[in-house]
C-alpha positions as CSV (number, residue, x, y, z in Angstrom):
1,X,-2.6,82.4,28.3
2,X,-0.1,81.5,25.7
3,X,2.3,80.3,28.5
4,X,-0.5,78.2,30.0
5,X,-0.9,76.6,26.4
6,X,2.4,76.0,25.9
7,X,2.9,74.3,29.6
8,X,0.0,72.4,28.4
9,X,1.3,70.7,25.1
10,X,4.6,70.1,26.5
11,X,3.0,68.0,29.4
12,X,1.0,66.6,27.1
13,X,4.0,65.3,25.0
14,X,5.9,64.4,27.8
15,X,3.1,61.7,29.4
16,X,2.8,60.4,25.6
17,X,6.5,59.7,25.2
18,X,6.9,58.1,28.5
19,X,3.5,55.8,27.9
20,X,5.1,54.8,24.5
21,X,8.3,54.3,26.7
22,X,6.6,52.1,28.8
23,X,4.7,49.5,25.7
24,X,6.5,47.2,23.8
25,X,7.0,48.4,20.0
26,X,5.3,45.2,18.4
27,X,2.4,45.1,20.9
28,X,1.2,48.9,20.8
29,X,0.7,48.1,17.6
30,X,-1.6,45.0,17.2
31,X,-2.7,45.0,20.7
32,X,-1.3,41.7,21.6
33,X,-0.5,43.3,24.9
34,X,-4.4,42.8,26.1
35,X,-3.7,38.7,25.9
36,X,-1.5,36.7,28.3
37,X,2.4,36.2,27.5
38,X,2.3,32.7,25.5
39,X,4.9,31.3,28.5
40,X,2.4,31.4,31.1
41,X,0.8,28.3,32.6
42,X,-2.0,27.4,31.6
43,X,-5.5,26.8,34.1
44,X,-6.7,24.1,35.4
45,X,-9.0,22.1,33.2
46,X,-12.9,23.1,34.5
47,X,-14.5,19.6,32.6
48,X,-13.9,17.1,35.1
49,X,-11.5,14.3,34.7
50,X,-14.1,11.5,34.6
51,X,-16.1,13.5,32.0
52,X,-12.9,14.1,30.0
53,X,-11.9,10.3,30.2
54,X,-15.2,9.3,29.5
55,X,-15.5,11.6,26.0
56,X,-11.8,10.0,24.9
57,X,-11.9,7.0,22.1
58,X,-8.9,5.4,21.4
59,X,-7.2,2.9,18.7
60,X,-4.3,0.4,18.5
61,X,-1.3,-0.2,20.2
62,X,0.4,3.3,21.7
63,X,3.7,1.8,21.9
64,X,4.2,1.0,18.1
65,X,3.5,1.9,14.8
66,X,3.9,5.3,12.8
67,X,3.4,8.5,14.5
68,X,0.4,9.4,16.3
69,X,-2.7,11.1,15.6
70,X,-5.1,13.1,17.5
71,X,-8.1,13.6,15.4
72,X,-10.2,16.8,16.0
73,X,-13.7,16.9,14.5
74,X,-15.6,19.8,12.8
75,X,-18.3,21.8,14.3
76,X,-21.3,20.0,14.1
77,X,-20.5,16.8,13.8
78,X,-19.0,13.9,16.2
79,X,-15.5,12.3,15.7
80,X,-17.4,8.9,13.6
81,X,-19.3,11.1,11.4
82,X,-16.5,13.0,10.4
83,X,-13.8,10.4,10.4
84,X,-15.0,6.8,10.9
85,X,-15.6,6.3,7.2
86,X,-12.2,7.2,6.0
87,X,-9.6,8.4,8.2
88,X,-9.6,6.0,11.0
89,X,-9.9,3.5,8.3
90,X,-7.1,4.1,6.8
91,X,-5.3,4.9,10.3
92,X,-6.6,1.2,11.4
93,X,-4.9,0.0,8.0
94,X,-1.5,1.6,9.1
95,X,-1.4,0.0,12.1
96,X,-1.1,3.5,13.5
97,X,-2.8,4.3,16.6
98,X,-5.0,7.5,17.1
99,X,-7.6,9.1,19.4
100,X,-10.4,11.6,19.2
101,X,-12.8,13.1,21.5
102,X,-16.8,13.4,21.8
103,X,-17.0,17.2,22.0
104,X,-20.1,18.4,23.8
105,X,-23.3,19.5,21.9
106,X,-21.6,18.1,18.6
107,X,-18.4,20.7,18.7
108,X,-21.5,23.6,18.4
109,X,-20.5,24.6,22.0
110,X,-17.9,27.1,23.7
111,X,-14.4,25.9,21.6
112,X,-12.7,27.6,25.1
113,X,-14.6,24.2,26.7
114,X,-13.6,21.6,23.5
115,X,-10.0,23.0,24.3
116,X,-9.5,21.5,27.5
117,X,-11.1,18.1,25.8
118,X,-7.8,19.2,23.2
119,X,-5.5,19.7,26.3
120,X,-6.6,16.1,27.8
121,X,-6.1,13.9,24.8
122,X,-2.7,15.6,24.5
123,X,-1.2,14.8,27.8
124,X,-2.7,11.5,27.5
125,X,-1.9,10.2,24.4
126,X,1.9,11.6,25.5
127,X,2.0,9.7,28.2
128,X,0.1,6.6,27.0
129,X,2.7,6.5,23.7
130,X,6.0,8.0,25.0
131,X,6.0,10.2,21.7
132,X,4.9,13.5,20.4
133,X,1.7,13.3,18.6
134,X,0.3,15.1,15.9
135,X,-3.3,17.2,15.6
136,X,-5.1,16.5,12.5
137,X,-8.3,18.3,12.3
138,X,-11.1,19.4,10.2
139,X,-12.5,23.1,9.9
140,X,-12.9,23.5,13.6
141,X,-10.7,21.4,14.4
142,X,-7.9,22.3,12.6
143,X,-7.6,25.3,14.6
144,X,-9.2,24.8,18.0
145,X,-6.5,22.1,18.7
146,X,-4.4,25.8,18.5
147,X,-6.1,27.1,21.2
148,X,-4.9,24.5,23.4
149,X,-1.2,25.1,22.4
150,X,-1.7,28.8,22.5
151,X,-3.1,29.0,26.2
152,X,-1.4,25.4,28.1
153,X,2.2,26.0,26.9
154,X,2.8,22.7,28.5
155,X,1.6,20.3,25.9
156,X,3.5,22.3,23.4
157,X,6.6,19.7,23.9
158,X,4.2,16.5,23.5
159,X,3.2,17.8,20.0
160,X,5.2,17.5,16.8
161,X,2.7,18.5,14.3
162,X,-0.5,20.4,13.1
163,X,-2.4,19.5,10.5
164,X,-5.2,21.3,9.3
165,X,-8.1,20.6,6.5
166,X,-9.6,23.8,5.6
167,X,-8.9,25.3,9.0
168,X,-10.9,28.2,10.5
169,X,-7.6,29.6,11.7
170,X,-8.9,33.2,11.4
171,X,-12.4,32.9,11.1
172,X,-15.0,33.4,8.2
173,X,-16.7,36.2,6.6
174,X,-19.6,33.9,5.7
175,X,-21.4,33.7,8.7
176,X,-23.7,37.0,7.6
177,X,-26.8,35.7,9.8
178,X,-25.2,36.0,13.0
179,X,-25.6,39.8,14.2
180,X,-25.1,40.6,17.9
181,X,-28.0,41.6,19.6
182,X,-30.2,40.8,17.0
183,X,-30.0,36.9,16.0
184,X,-29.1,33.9,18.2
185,X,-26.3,31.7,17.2
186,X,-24.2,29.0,18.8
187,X,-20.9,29.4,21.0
188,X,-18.7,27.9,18.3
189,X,-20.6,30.0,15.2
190,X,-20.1,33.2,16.9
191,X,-16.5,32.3,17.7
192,X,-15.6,31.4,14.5
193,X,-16.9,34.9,12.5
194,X,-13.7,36.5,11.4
195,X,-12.6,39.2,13.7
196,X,-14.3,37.6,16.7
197,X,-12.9,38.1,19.9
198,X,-12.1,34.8,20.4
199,X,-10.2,34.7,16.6
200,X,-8.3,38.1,18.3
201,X,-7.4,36.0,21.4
202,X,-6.0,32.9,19.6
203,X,-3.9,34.6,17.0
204,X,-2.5,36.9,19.8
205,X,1.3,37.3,20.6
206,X,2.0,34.5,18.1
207,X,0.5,32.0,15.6
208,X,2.9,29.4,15.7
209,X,5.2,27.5,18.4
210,X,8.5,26.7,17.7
211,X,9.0,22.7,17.7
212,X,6.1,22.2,16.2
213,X,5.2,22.2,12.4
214,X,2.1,23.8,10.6
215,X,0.7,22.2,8.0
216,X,-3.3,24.2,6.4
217,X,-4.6,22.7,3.3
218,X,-7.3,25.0,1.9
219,X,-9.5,24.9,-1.8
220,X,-10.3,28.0,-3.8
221,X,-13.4,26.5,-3.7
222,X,-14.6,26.7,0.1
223,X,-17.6,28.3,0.8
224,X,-17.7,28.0,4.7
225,X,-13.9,29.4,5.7
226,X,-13.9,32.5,3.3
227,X,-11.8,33.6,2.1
228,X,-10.2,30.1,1.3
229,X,-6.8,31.6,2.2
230,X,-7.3,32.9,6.2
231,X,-6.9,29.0,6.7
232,X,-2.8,29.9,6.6
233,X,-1.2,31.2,9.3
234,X,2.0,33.5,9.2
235,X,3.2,34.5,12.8
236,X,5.0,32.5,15.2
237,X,8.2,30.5,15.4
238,X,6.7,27.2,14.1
239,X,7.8,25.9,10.2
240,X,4.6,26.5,8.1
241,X,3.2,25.3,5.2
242,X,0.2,26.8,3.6
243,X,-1.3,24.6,0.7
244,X,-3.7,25.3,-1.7
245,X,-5.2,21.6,-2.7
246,X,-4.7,22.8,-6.5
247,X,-0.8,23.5,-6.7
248,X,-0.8,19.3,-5.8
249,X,-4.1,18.7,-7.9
250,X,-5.2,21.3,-10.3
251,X,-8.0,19.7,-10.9
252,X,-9.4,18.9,-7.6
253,X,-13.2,19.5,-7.2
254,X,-14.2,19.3,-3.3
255,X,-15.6,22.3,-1.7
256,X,-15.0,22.7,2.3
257,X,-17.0,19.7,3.5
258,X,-15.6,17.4,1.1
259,X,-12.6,18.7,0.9
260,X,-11.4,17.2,4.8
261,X,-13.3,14.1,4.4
262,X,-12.8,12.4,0.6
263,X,-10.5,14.6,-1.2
264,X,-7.6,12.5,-2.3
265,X,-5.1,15.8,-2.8
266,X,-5.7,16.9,0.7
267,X,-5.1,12.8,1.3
268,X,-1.6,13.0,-0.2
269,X,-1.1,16.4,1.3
270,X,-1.7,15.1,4.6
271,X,0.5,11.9,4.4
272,X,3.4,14.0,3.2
273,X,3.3,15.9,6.2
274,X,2.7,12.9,8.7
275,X,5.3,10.6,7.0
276,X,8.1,13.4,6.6
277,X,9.9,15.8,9.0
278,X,8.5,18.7,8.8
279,X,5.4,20.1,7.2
280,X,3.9,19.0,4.0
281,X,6.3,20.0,1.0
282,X,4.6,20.4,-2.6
283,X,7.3,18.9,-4.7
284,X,6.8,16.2,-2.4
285,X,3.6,15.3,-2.1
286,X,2.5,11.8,-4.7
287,X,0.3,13.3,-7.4
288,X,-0.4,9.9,-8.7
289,X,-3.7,10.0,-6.4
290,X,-5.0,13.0,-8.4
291,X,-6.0,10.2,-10.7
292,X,-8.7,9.2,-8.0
293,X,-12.0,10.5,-7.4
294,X,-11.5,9.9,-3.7
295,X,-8.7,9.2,-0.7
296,X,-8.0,5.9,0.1
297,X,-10.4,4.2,3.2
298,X,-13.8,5.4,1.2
299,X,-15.7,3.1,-0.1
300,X,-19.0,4.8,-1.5
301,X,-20.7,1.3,-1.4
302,X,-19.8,0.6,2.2
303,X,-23.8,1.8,3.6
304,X,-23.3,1.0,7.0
305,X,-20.0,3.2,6.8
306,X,-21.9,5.7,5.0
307,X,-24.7,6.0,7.1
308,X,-22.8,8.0,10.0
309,X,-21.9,11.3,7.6
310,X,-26.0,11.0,6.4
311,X,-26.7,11.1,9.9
312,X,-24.8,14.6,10.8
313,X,-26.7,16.4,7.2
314,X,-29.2,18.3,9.8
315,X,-26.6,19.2,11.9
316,X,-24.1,20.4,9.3
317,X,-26.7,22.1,7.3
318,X,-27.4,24.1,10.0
319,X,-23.7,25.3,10.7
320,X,-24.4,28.4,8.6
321,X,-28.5,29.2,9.8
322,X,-29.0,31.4,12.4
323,X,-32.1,31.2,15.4
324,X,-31.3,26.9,14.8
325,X,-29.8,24.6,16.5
326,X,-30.5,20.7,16.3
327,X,-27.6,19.8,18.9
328,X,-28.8,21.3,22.2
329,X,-26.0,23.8,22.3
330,X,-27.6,26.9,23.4
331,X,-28.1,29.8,21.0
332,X,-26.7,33.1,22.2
333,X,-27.2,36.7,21.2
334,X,-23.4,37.0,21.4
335,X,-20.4,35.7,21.6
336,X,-19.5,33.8,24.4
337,X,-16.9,35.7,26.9
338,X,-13.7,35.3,26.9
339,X,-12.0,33.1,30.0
340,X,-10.0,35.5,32.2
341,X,-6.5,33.2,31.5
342,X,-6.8,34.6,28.0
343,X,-6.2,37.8,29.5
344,X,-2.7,39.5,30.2
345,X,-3.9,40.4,33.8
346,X,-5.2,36.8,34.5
347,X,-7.3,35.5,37.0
């Protein structure tokens, strides 16, 4: 009998030891072995091309000008009511041309779907301009541009930068009303709950893609992505810069919605990183527009400009309810499944 145990443990041992053998260190650890290698090709796109082309809005010439910009909306709203009364203004201004994408159901739907929308304007705008591009993006769309770079390592080379405004890099605790099995919420609102599957899958392997610069603004005063600081990322081999609005402008007041659409410290933030090699550097950044109560391109009398982020109030207000949805993206029990190329076994 004690023979019999002892033959026992040692066999025990010995399959242990060689299945430890047999996993990298790094992965056993996190898990990052359940998610495909981040050098693998990435699928086909599933949206067709004519609906992909159709969705695309584009401005000035490609072939001249600064650097330029892919602009990603939040969830819930379309790319005008988040950015046609202040960034594309002052892109226009620059003479710098950009494009931006109508996500379906008002970015409320699958983010695995507004990714190849992501993927699209990428290759396009590469090919259209000749240059690297960089993603500038709001909540949502500071990160989901990630998912595209994370999952079609070929677009990685046709972008130079990331920018994101209060990112939902890692999801947020604050979505409370959303309980699996038991309330109904949309695609992107379940995706975006910290420690999601889909927040497991993107942050997988690595964060960050060498070539390519990070740059998260967040505010200590963000009630949507909590807490303020999972906006930063820390993996990877890209150069990152994590930014807390109030190390530029102590005094800044804008909570999350705000914050990516008037604030004039993530304004300066945001031009230090586009106008510079590199990410955004503090020491950098002009602090003379802390003086402001806004970013340059908003003009608070301007109604007709003003009317689009009126418009998206039902929408947005109901980012954070569950069992409603004003958009027509359908409200699940759970979240969405993952798509099989996430995976390290593939389709």
């Amino acid at each position: 009998m004690l023979l019999r145990r002892v033959l026992a443990t040692l066999v025990s041992v010995l399959l242990m030891t060689a299945l430890a053998t047999c996993l990298p260190a790094a992965n056993a650890a996190t898990g990052d072995a359940t998610y495909a290698p981040v050098s693998r090709s990435g699928p086909a796109l599933r949206v067709p091309t004519t609906t992909l082309k159709a969705a695309m809005t584009c401005h000035g010439d490609p072939k001249t000008g600064p650097r330029p910009v892919y602009l990603n909306p939040a969830t819930s709203v379309t790319p005008e009511e988040n950015y046609g009364w202040n960034w594309m203004k002052v892109f226009n201004a620059q003479g710098r041309y950009w494009c931006t994408m109508t996500m379906p159901h008002h970015t409320f739907g699958d983010i695995q779907t507004a990714a190849e929308y992501i993927v699209y304007a990428i290759r396009t705008m590469n090919a259209r301009t000749g240059r690297k591009i960089a993603i500038l993006g709001h909540s949502q769309g500071g990160m989901s541009g990630r998912w595209a770079l994370r999952f079609w390592p070929d677009v990685r080379a046709k972008v130079t930068e990331v920018i994101g405004m209060a990112p939902s890099n890692h999801g947020t605790t604050a979505l409370v009303g959303c309980i699996p099995g038991v309330t109904t919420c949309v695609p992107a609102v379940w995706q975006q709950k910290a420690g999601s599957r889909f927040m497991k899958a993107l942050n997988s392997r690595a964060e960050t893609f060498s070539g390519i610069d990070y740059t998260n603004i967040y505010t200590r005063y963000d009630e949507v992505v909590t807490p303020p600081a999972s906006s930063g990322l820390t993996t990877g081999t890209g150069r990152i810069s994590n930014i807390e609005v109030h190390s530029v402008c102590p005094v800044d007041p804008y909570e999350h919605v705000l914050m990516g659409t008037v604030s004039p410290a993530t304004y300066a933030i945001v031009m230090d990183a586009l106008n510079h090699a590199g990410p955004a550097v503090t020491s950098r950044v002009n602090r003379s527009l802390c003086s402001r109560l806004y970013m340059p391109g908003v003009n608070p009398l301007d109604l007709r400009a003003n009317a689009a982020p009126l418009l998206a109030l039902p929408n947005l207000l109901s980012t954070l309810l569950p069992l409603v949805t004003f958009s027509g993206a359908p409200l699940l029990k759970q979240e969405p499944s993952l798509r099989c190329y996430v995976y390290a076994a593939g389709c």
